[in-house]
C-alpha positions in Angstrom: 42.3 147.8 108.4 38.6 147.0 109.5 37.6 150.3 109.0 39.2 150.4 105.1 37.4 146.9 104.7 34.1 148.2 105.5 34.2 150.8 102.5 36.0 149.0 100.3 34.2 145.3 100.0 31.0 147.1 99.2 32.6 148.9 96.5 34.9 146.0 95.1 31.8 143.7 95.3 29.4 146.0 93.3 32.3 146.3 90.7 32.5 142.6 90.3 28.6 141.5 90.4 28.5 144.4 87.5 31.1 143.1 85.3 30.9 139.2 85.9 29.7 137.1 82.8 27.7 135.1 85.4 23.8 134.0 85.6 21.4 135.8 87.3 21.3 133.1 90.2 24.9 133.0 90.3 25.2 136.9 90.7 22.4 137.0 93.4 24.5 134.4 95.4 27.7 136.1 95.2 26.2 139.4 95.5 24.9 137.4 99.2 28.0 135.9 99.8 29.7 139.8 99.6 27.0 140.9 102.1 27.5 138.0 104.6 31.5 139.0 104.7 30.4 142.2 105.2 28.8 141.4 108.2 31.3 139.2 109.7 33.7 142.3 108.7 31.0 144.4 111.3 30.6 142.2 113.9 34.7 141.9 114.4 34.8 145.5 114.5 32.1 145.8 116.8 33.8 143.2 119.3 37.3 145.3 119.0 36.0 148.4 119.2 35.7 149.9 123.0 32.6 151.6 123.8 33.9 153.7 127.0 36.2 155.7 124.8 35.2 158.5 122.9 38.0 159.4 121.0 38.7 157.7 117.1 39.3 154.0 117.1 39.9 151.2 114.3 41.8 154.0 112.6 44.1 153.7 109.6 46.5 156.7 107.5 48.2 156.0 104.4 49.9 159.0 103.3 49.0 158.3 98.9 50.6 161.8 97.7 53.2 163.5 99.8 53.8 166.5 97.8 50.0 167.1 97.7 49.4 166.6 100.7 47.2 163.7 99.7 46.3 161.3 102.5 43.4 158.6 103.6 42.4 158.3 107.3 39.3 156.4 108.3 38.2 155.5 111.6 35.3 155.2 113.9 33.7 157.0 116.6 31.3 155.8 119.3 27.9 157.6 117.4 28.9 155.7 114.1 28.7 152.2 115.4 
């Protein structure tokens, strides 16, 4: 879940600051206030993930399309931390 978090609040929160009817002042601080979860978001995932292991970690599949063979797996490796 970590893992999906990290690509999808950067994504979600660029949507929103783009489509909000708000001020500029009131855009930059939810735009910082995005970033800052963000962060917290990273630094959980650094403190769960386990640095001795090489293999994939923080790992999630949702199977979206069956018959397609349509699927989403994310994870993290060591080198991408």
């Amino acid at each position: 879940m970590l893992t999906t978090t990290l690509i999808v609040l950067p994504v979600a929160g660029a949507l929103l600051v783009a489509i909000a009817p708000l001020t500029s002042y009131w855009l930059g601080s939810l735009a910082a206030l995005i970033s800052l979860v963000e962060v917290a978001v990273w630094v959980t995932a650094v403190g769960k993930f386990d640095f001795g292991s090489s293999s994939l970690q923080l790992d999630q599949r949702a199977s979206w399309f069956s018959d397609l063979q349509v699927s989403w797996h994310v994870g993290q490796y060591r080198f991408s931390l």
